[in-house]
C-alpha positions as CSV (number, residue, x, y, z in Angstrom):
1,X,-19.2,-7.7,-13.4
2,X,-15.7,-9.0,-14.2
3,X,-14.9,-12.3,-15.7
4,X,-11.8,-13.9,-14.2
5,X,-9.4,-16.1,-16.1
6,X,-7.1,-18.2,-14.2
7,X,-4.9,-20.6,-16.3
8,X,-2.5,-22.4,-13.4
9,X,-0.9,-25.8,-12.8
10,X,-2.7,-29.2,-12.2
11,X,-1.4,-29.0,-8.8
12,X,-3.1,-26.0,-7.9
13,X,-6.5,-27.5,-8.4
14,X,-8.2,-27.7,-4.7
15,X,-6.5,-24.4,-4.0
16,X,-7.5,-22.5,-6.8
17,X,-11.6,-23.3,-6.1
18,X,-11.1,-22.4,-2.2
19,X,-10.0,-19.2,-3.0
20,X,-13.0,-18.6,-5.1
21,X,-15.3,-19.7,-2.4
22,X,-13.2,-17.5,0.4
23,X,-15.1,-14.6,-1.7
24,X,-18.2,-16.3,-1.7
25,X,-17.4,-17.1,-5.3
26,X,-19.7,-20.4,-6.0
27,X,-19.8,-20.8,-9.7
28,X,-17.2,-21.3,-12.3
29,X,-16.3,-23.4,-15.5
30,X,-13.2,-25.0,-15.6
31,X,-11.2,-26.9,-18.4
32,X,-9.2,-29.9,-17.1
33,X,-5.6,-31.0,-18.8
34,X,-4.7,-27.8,-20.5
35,X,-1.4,-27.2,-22.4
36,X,0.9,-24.2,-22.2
37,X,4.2,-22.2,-21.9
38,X,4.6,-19.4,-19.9
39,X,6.1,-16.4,-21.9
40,X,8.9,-15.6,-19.4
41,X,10.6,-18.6,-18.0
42,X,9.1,-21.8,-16.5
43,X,8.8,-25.2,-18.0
44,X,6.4,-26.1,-20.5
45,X,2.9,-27.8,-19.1
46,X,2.2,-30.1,-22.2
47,X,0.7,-33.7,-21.0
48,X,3.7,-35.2,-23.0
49,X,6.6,-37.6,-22.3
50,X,9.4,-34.8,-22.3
51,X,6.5,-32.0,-20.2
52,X,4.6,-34.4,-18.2
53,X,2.5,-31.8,-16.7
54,X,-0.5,-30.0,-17.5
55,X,-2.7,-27.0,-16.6
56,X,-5.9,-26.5,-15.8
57,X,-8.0,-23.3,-16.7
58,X,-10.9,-21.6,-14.8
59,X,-12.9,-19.0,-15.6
60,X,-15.5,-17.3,-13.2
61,X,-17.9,-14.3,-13.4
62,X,-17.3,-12.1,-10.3
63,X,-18.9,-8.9,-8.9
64,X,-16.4,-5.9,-9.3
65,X,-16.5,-5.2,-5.8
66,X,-14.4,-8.3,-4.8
67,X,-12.1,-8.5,-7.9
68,X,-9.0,-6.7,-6.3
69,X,-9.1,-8.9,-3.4
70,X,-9.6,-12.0,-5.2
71,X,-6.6,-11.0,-7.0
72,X,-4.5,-10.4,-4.5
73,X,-5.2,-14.1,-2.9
74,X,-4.7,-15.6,-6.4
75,X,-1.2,-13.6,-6.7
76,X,0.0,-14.8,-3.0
77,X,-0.9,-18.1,-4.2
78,X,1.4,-17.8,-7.1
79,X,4.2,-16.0,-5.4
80,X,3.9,-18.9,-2.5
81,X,4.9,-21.6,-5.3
82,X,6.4,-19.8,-7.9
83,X,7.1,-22.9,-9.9
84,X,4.2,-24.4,-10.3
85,X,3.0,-21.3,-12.5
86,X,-0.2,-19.5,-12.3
87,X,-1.6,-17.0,-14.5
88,X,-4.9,-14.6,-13.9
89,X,-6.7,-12.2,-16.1
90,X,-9.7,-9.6,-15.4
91,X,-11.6,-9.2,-18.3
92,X,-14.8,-6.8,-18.8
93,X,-18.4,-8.8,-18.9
94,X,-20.5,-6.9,-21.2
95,X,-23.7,-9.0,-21.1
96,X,-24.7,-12.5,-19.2
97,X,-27.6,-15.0,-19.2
């Protein structure tokens, strides 16, 4: 198992959770009016007067067999709106309840 981390714009929101149920992806936790700076470039996502906009984050626990694809559809996603900014990380799941 494989524990995605997706940290992308508020726009993204609808888009991000129909990807995840294209791979039969049902469950995930998500935090709602994140803040950030991507490290590159990219305006800052701060819920403020001067960076009105925020992030929201997701994380999900995925089978390995579907991690490559999922990735894929979450980086065509990002590449489609480059702007908005989008971010995803695979990280090793040890254990689970």
């Amino acid at each position: 198992m494989k524990a995605i981390f997706v940290a992308y714009n508020q726009a993204y929101n609808q888009e991000i959770v129909e990807i995840l149920e294209k791979f039969g992806q049902r469950g995930y936790t998500k935090w709602e009016d994140v803040g950030g700076r991507g490290s590159v470039d990219g305006e800052p996502h701060l819920g403020n007067h001067a960076w009105p906009t925020q992030n929201h984050a997701l994380l999900s626990v995925v089978d390995d067999s579907i991690v490559k694809d999922l990735m894929a559809a979450l980086r065509k996603q990002d590449e489609t709106y480059p702007d908005l900014g989008l971010r995803a990380y695979v990280l090793p799941v040890e254990q689970a309840i």
